[in-house]
N, C-alpha and C positions, 0 to 999 in steps of 0.2 A: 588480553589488555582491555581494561573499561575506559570509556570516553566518558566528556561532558555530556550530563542528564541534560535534556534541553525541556524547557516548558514554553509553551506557546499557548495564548488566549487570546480570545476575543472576544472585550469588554463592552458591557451593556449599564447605561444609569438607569436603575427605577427610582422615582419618587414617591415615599409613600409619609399618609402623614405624618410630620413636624419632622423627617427624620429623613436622610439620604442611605442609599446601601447599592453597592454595585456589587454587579453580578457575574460572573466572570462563565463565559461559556466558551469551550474549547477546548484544546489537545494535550493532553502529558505526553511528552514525547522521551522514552528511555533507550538507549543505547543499549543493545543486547552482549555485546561483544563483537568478534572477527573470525574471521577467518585465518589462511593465511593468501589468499588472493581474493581475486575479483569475486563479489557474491552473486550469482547468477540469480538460482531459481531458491523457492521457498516455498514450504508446507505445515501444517498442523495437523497432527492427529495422535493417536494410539499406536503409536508405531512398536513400545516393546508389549504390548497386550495384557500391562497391568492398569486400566482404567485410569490412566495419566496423560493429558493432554502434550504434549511437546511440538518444539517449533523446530523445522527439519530444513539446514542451509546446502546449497548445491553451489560448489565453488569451483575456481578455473583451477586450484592446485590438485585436481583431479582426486578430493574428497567430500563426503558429507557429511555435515556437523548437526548434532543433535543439541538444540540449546534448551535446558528444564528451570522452572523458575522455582527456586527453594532458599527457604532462611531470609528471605527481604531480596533475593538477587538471583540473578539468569547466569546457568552455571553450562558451559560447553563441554562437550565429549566428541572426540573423534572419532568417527563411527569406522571408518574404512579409509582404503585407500585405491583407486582404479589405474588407468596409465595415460586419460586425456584429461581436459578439462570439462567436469559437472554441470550440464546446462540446466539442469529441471530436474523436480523431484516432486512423487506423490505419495502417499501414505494407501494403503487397503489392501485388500484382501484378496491379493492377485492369484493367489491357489485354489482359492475357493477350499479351503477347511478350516476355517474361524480364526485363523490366526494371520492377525497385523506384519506387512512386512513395507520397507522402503522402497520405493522405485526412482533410479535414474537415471538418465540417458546425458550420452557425455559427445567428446567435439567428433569423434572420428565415427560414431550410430553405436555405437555399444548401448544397452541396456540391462543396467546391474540391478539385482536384488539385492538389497540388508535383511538379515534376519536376526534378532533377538533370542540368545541362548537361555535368556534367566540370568546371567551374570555375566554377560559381553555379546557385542555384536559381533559375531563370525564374518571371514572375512569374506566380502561381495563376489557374487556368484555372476558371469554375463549370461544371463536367457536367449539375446539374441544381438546380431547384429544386421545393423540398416547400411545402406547405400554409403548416406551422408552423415552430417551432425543430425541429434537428434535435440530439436528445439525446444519441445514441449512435452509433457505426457500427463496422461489422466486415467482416470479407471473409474468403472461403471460396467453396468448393467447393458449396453450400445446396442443387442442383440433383443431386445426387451423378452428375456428370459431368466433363471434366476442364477445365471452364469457372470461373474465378473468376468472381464477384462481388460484390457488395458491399451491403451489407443496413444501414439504417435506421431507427431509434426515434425516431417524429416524434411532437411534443406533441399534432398532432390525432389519437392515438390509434391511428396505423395504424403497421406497417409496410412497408417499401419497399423492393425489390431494384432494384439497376439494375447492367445489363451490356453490356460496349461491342463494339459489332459495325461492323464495317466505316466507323471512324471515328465511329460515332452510339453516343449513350449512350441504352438502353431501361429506362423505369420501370414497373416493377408496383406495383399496390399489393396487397400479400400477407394483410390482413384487418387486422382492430382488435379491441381488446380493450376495455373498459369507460370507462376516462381515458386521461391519458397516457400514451406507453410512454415509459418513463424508460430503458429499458436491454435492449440485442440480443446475441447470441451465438450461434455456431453447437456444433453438437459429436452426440455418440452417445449421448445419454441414454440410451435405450431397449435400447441392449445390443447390440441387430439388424444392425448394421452400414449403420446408415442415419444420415444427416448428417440434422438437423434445425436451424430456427431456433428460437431461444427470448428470449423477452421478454419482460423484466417490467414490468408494469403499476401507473399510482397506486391503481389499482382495488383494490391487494392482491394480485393473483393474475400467477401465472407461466402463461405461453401458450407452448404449442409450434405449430410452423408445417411441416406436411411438404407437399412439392412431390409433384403429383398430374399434373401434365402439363399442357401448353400453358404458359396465365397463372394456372395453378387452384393454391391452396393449400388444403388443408384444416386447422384451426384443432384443437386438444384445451386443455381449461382441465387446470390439474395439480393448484392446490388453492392456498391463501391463507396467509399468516399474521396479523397482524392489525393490521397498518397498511397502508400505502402501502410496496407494492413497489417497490424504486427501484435495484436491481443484480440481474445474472442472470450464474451462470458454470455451466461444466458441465466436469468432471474425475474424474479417482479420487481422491476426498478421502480413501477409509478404504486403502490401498493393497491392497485385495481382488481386485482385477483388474475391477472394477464400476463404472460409470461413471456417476454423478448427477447429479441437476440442484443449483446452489446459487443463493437468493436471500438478496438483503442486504434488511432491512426497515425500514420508519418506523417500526417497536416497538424499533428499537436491536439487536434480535435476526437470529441468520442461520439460515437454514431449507434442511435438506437435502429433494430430493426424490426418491425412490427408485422407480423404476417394478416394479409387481407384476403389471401383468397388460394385457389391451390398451386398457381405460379406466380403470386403477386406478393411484393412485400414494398412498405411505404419506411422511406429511412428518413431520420431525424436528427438534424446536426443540436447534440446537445449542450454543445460550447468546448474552449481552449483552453488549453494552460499559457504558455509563456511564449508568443509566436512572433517575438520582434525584440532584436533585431535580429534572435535566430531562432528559427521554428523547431519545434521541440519533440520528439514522437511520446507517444500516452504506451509505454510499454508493456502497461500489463493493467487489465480490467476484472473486478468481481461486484458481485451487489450482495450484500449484507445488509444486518440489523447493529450497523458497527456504535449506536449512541443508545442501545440495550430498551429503546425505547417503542419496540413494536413494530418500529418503520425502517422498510427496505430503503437502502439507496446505493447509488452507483457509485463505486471508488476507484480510481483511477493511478497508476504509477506514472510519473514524469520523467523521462530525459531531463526535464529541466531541474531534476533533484527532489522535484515535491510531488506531496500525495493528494490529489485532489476529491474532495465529498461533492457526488452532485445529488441534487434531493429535490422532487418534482412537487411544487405546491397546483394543484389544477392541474392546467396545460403548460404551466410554467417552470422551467427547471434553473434551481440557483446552482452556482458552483462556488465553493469553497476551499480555499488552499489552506490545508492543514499543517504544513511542514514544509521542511528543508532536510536534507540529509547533510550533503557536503556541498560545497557549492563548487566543488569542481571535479565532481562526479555525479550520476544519476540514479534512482530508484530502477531497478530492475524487474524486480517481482512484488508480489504482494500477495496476501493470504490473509484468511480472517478462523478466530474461534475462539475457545474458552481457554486460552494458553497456560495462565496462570489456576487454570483450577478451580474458582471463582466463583463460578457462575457468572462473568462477563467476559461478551463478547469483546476482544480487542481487533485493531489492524494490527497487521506485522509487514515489512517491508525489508526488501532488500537488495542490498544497494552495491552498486561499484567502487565504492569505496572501502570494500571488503567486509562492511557490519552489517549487523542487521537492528533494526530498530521495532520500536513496540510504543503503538498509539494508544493511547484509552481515552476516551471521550467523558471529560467531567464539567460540572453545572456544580459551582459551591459557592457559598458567600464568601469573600475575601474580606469584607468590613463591616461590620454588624453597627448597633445602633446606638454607640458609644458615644457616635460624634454628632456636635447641633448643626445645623446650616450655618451656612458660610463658613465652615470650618476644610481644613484638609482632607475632614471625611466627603468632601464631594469632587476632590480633586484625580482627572483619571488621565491617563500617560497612553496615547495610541498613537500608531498601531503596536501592537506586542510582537511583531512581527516584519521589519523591513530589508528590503535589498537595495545599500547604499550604491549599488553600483549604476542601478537604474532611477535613480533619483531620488529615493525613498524617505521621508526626513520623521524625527517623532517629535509628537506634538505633543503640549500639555496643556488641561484646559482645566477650570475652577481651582485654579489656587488659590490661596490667600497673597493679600499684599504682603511682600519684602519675604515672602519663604525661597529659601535656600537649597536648591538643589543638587545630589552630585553624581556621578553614574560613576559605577563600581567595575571594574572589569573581571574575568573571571580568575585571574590573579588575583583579585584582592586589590589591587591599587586604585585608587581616583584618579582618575583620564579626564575628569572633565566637572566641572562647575556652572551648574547656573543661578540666575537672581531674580525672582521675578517683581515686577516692579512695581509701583505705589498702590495700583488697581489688581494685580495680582496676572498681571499678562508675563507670561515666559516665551522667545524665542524658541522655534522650534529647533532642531538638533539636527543637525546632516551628517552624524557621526566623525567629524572633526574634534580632536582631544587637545587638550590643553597646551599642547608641545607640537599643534602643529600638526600632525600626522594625522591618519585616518582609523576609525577602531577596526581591530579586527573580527573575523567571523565570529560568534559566539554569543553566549547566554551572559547580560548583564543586568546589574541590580541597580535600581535607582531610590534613591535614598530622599526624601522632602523630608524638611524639620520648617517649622515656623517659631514666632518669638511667644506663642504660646506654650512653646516644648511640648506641641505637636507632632509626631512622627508618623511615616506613612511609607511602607516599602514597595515595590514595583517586582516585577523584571518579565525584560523584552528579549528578544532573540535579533542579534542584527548576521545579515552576510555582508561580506566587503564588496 
């Protein structure tokens, strides 16, 4: 089943001379499809080993769906089918003999492999089973030798390496942290050029895990925020050439960890999503080059349904809300890469609402220099992006006198009419429709005409 394409921007006026032209910078936001339950975890990569990017969903009806983007649209396959519910899933080269295979760990600690025949996925094989649920899982290098393997955030609080040697799959368990581990990663926090694993804990606290030899890991705590840690990534968020730790938290907040010294690390609250009048946890964190523009930034999934860009100017870091999935469900996961083939980078997301979504970051002219001053070409419709439920209303500014308004719904009907008046001032909107009612969630088009037979198209995203 395909949902409503939703597009989301956010508009900028330049003046240039004798001429108006906005700009429109911001999110395409595409519906991938479903599942047939809740979508947990999500991945990209090469998973059947013919040089084709694909996006890989981990769902509660205890399968993983393989979604390929072809012909103008994202096309799903059912890769398999296991006996619990899909929490997480990674993409590589868990054998270590060049070929791409699936990994995911499900509600009851099972850990399935997908493999790619050439013309069907056979059906998922368990390599191991854990304690508990298994939350998370990643694969790397963690051993800094040139051995993949594949690393574990299991609900009874530990984590777990397993790597496969001469047809047998071998399990460690690499230490525990306080409660659950909600969330594993590998990467170079420490700058040193050493692979470490890192996990974040319900305990509140991020745990790094460096391999000491033999089955021996040794543990360092990094420092907390002040909920339930519940996503771990590690990248150059500030593009300084410096490599940190990121955690998403159950305060709605994401917290940078910055290594100072060889027990010291200095944490930095980067900002929230949505924490009033209910606090939202940041589900799942990565840093990418998600606007294809050279610069790392932090991306963030919300409980509160959206996807948040944060992006350090100096010492300064803005945050931006990219989206909405459902508004009465949440983003779960999140994953970044070249999905479509492309050569650009996208986000991909996915959500509780059983889909999964695909962001692309675009910068276009919407209106060229067609139109003089004072005309409807300088007339712009913000935010492109509200939530009527928290008071959100849309505003419209530079119209002309007596132009005519009407907002389209995504049936096709007119819900609503406006007039603006002798000076060109229009009441803003609190998504009340003509009949009285309130609009619903969705993508709508808003239409100006002037008694120039002037025309100027829009469209906003509202949630109810």
């Amino acid at each position: 089943m395909k949902r409503l394409v939703f597009f989301a921007t956010l508009t900028l006026l330049s003046i240039f001379a004798g001429s108006s032209r906005l700009l429109a910078i911001g999110w395409n936001i595409i519906d991938m499809g479903s599942g047939d339950g809740l979508m947990y975890g999500i991945a990209a990569g090469n998973g059947r080993n013919d040089g084709v990017t694909r996006i890989y969903g981990a769902n509660a009806n205890a399968r993983v769906y393989e979604f390929t983007y072809s012909g103008g649209t994202w096309n799903r396959t059912d890769m398999g089918k296991g006996t619990y519910n899909m929490m997480c899933v990674t993409v590589g080269d868990g054998e270590n003999n060049g070929k791409m295979r699936v990994y995911s760990g499900d509600s009851n600690g099972n850990v399935l492999e997908f493999t790619f025949s050439g013309t069907s996925w056979q059906s998922p094989v368990t390599i191991t089973t854990l304690p508990q649920q298994v939350n998370s899982i990643a694969i790397g290098k963690g051993e800094n030798d040139s051995v993949n393997r594949i690393y574990c955030a299991c609900s009874d609080d530990h984590l777990y390496e397993l790597s496969y040697n001469a047809g047998v799959w071998n399990k460690v368990d690499m230490g525990s942290g306080g409660n659950t581990m909600s969330s594993v990663t590998l990467g170079n926090g420490r700058n040193d050029g050493i692979t470490r694993i890192y996990g974040a804990n319900v305990d509140d606290h991020i745990y790094e895990f460096t391999y000491t030899g033999g089955t021996t890991w040794s543990k360092a705590d990094l420092g907390s925020g002040s909920a339930n840690m519940a996503s771990v990534a590690v990248g150059n968020g500030r593009n300084d050439g410096v490599t940190r730790v990121y955690g998403g938290n159950g305060d709605g907040h994401v917290y940078e960890f910055s290594n100072v010294s060889a027990s010291s690390w200095t944490i930095t609250d980067m900002g929230s999503g949505v924490t009033s009048p209910t606090v939202y946890t940041m589900q799942s964190v990565l840093i990418e080059n998600g606007q294809n523009d050279g610069v790392m930034r932090v991306y963030a999934a919300d409980q509160d349904s959206r996807i948040y860009e944060l992006t350090y100017t100096g010492s300064a870091c803005n945050m931006y809300d990219m989206s909405y999935a459902d508004s009465a469900s949440y983003m779960q996961g999140i994953a970044s890469g070249n999905g479509r083939n492309d050569g650009v980078n996208r986000i991909f997301g996915a959500s509780r609402d059983d889909h999964m979504y695909e962001f692309t970051h675009t910068t276009s002219t919407l209106i060229t220099d067609n139109f003089s001053n004072n005309t409807l070409g300088n007339a712009i419709v913000y935010p492109t992006f509200a939530n009527l439920s928290r008071g959100d209303k849309i505003k419209f500014a530079n119209f002309t006198p007596s132009a005519k308004i009407i907002i389209i719904s995504p049936a096709g009907d007119v819900i609503k009419t406006l007039q603006a008046d002798s000076i060109g001032t229009v009441p803003a909107w609190d998504g009340t429709v003509d009949n009285g009612g309130k609009a619903a969630s969705g993508t709508y088009i808003v239409h100006a005409s002037n008694t120039k037979d002037e025309k100027k198209i829009f469209k906003i995203l509202l949630i109810k």
